[in-house]
C-alpha positions in Angstrom: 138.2 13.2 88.0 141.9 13.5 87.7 143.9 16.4 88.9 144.4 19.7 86.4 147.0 21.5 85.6 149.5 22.7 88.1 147.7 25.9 89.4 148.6 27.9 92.0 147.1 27.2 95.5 144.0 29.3 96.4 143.3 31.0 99.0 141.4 33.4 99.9 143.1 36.6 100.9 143.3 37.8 104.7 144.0 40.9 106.6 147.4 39.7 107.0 147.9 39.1 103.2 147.0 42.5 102.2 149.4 44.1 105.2 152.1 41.4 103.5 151.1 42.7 99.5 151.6 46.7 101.1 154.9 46.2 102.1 156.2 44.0 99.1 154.7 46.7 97.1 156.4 49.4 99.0 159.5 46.8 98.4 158.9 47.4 94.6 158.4 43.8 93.8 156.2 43.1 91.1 153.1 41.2 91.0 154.4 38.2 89.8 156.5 38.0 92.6 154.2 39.6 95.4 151.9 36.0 93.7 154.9 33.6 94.6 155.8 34.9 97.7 151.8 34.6 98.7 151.6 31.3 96.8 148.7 32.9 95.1 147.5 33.3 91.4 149.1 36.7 89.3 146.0 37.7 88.7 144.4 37.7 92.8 147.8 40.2 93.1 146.0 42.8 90.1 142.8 42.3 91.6 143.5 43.0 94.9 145.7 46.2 93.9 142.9 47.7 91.7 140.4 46.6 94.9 143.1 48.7 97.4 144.1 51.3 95.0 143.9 55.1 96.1 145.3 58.6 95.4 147.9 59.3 98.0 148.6 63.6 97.8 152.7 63.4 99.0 154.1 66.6 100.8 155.2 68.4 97.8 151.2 68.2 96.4 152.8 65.4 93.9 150.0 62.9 93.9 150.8 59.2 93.2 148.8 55.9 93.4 148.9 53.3 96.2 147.6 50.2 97.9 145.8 49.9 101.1 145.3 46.8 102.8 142.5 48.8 105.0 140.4 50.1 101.6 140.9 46.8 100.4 139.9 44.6 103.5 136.9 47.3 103.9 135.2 46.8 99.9 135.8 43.1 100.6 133.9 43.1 103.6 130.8 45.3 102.2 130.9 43.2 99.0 130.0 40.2 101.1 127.6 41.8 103.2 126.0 43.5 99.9 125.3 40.1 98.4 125.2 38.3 101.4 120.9 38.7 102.1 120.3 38.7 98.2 121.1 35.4 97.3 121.9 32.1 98.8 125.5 32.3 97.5 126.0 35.6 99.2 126.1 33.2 102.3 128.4 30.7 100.9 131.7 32.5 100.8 133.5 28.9 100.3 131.6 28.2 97.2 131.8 31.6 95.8 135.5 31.4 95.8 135.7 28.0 94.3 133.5 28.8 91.1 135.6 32.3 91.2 139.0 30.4 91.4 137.8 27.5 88.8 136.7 29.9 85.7 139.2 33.0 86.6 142.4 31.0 87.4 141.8 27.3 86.3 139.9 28.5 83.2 136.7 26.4 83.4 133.5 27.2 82.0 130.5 27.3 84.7 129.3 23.8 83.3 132.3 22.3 84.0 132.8 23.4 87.2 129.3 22.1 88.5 130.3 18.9 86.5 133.3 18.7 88.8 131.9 19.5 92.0 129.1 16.7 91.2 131.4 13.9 90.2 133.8 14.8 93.0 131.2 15.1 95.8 132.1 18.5 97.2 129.7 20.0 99.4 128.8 23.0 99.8 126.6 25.1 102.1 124.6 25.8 98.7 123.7 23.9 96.3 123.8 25.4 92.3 122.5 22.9 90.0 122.5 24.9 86.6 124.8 26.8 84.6 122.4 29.3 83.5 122.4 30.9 87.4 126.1 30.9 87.3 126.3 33.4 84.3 123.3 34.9 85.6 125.8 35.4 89.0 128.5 36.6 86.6 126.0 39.2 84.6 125.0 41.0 87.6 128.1 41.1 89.9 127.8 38.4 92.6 131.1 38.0 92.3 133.9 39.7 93.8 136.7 38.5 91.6 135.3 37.1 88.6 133.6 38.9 85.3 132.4 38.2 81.6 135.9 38.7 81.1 137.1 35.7 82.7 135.1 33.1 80.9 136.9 30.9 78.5 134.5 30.8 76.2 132.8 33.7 74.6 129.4 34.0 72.0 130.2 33.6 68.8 130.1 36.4 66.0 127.2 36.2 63.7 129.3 35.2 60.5 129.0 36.1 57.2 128.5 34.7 54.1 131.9 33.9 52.1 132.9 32.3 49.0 134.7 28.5 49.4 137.5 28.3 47.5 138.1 25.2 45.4 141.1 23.0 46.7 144.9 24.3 44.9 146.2 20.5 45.4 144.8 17.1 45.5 145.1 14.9 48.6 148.7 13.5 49.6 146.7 10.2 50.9 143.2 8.6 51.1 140.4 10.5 50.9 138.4 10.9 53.9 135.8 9.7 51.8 137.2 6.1 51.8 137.1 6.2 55.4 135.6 3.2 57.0 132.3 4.4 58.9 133.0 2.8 61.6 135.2 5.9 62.3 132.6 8.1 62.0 130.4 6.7 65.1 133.4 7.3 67.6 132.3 3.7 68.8 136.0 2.6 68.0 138.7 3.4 70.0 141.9 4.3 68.5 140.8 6.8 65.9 142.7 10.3 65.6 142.4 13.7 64.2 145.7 15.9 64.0 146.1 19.4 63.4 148.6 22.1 64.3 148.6 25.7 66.5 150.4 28.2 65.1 152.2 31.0 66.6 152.2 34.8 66.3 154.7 35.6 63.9 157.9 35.7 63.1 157.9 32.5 65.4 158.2 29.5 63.4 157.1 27.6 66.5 153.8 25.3 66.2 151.9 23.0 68.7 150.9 19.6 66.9 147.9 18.0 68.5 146.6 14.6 68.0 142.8 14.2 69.4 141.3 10.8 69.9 137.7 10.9 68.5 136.2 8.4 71.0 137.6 9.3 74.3 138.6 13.1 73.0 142.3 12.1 74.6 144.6 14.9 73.6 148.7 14.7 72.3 150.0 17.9 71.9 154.0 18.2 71.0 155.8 21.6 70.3 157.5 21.5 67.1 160.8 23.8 65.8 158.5 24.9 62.8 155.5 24.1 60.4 157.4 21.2 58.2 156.5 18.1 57.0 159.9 16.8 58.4 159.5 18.0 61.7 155.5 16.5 61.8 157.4 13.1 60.9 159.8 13.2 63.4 156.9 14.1 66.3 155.4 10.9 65.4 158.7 8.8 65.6 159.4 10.3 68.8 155.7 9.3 69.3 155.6 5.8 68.4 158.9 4.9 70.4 156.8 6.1 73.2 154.5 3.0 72.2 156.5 0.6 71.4 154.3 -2.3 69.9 150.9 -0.9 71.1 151.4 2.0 68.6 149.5 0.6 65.7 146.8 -0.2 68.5 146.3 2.7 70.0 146.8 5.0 66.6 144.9 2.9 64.2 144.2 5.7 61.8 144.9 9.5 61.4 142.7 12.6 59.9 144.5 15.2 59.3 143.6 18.2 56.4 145.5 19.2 53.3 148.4 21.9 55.0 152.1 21.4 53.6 153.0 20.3 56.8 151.0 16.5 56.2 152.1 16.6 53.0 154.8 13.8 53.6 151.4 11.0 53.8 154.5 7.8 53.1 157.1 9.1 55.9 153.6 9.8 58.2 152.3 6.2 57.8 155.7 4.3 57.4 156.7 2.8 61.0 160.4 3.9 62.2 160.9 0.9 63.9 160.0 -1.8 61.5 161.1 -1.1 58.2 159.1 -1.3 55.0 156.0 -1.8 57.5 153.3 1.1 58.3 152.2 2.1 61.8 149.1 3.7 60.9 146.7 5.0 58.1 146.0 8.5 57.0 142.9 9.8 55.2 142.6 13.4 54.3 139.8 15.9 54.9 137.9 18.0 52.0 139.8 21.2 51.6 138.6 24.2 53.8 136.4 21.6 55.8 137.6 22.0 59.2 134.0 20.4 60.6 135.4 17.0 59.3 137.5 17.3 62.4 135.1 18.5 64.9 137.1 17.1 67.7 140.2 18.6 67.2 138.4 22.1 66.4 136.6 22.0 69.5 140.2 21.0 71.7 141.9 23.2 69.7 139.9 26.3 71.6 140.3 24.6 74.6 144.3 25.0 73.7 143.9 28.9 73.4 142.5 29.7 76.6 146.3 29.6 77.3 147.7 30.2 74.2 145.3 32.8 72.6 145.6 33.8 68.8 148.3 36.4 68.7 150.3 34.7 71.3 153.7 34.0 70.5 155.2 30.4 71.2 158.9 32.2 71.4 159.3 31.4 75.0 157.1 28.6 75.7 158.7 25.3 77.0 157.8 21.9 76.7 156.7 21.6 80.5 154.6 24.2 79.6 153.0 22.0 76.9 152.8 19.1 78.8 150.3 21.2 81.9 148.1 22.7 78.7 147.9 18.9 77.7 147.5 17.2 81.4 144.6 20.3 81.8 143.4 19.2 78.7 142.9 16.2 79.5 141.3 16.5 82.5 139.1 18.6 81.9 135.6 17.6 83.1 133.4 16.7 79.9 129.8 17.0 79.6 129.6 14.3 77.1 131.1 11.6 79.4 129.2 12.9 82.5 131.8 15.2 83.7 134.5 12.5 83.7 137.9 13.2 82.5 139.1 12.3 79.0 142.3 10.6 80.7 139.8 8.4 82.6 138.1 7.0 79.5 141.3 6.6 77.6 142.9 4.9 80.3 139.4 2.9 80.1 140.4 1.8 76.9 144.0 1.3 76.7 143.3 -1.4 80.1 141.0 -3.1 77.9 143.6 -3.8 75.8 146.4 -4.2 77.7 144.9 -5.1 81.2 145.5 -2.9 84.2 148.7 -0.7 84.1 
């Protein structure tokens, strides 16, 4: 498995990280800062101040609300003592704060993180070997710092029935009907789907993603706004990146009916060999986002960091580039909790021979 995105460092907190988190607070620093000085997560900083946090009555009989690195050290130690005889994780501190840190700060889901500890060969004093007691864990409390609230993924709403509407424009391109079937199978490498993330408005600000069906290898590129022009120019910038191997690696695109693919020539036509294309669109069904399962199931992966709502104002293209690398990295059930960078990388040797 390769590395994730660049978290934090955990740690677990000590006596002498609480004393150090009193007297920054005391400093009025925030928590953002209290988390950089420690080298800690933002959210261990809330935690810990909610897990600290009493009424202090000043000499005037003003009350006001403050940390203490006693209360706090004193409810972590009966929290392990209270689980400790109750279950076999109550015993295993270490792997208790791994599965903590993973979902609540790295943002996996329980699967994922048993995945990972599996293909990487960690061991622990305990040994976990299905989900199901992880969220039964989570349900009842086990857990010091982690909650129903932390998981990335939540149950689905029952949905209701709704009317489909019928399409307002034909396709720009190909059909998706005409698609060769070999597509279909994801036995073919070099097969995408592309779709875009919007932001909260008024930002004009988009994330264009590019999934590969087969290994499930994710592109995602920040663009200025939702335009056909700037979709075209994200795929220059893209196959310059390539070079020759472009038409290998992108042999065909599926994308839906939104203005911003509505430029199919300028999408397909190769910047770097005129009058010759670099790759082939086809065109979902309108209002059939299940034609590209892939890039609806990545594109929740996506907002765990970049929830609906969330405005793309300040976001850089660093930051884009982690939320692809985690992406990417991510251990998948489907390839035995490998990475999708490792089977991509799989593929692209094949065809190139080790890089």
């Amino acid at each position: 498995i390769c590395g994730g995105i660049n978290m934090k460092r955990f740690k677990h907190l000590t006596k002498t990280d609480r004393l150090r988190i009193e007297a920054h607070l005391r400093d009025k620093k925030s928590p953002k800062e209290i988390a950089e000085i420690l080298g800690v997560h933002i959210s261990t900083v809330y935690r810990e101040k909610k897990r600290g946090q009493y009424t202090h009555r000043n000499s005037d009989w003003t009350e006001e609300t403050r940390y203490s690195p006693d209360i706090a050290e004193d409810k972590y130690r009966e929290n392990l003592r209270a689980k400790g005889p109750q279950l076999k994780i109550g015993a295993d501190h270490k792997l208790a704060e791994y599965i903590e840190h993973k979902i609540a700060e790295e943002k996996y889901s329980p699967e994922a993180v048993l995945g990972e500890i599996k293909v990487k060969g960690l061991q622990f004093d305990t040994e976990i070997k299905s989900k199901t007691t992880i969220y039964s864990y989570i349900d009842k409390g086990i857990f010091l710092n982690l909650t129903n609230k932390d998981l990335p993924v939540k149950p689905n709403k029952k949905q209701g029935y709704h009317t489909v509407k019928k399409a307002a424009r034909p396709p720009k391109g190909e059909s998706i009907e005409k698609r060769p079937k070999e597509i279909n199978s994801r036995e073919t490498f070099g097969h995408w789907e592309m779709d875009t993330v919007v932001s909260a408005r008024p930002c004009k600000k988009v994330l264009l993603v590019l999934s590969e069906r087969m290994s499930r290898e994710e592109v995602v590129r920040q663009l200025v706004d939702k335009s056909a022009a700037s979709v075209v120019r994200a795929l220059d910038d893209l196959e310059r990146r390539y070079g020759e191997m472009f038409p290998i690696v992108f042999k065909s695109i599926t994308c839906d009916n939104g203005t911003e693919f509505a430029d199919c020539e300028g999408m397909e036509q190769s910047c770097l060999h005129e009058g010759e294309k670099r790759t082939k669109f086809y065109y979902c069904h309108p209002y059939s986002a299940y034609e590209r399962g892939t890039n609806e199931n990545i594109n929740k992966m996506i907002r765990r960091f970049a929830p609906k709502g969330t405005s793309f104002e300040d976001l850089t293209d660093e930051q884009v580039a982690q939320i692809e690398e985690w992406v990417n990295n991510y251990p998948r059930g489907i390839f035995d909790f490998m990475c999708s960078e490792s089977v991509f990388q799989a593929q692209i040797e094949a065809l190139t021979g080790p890089q």
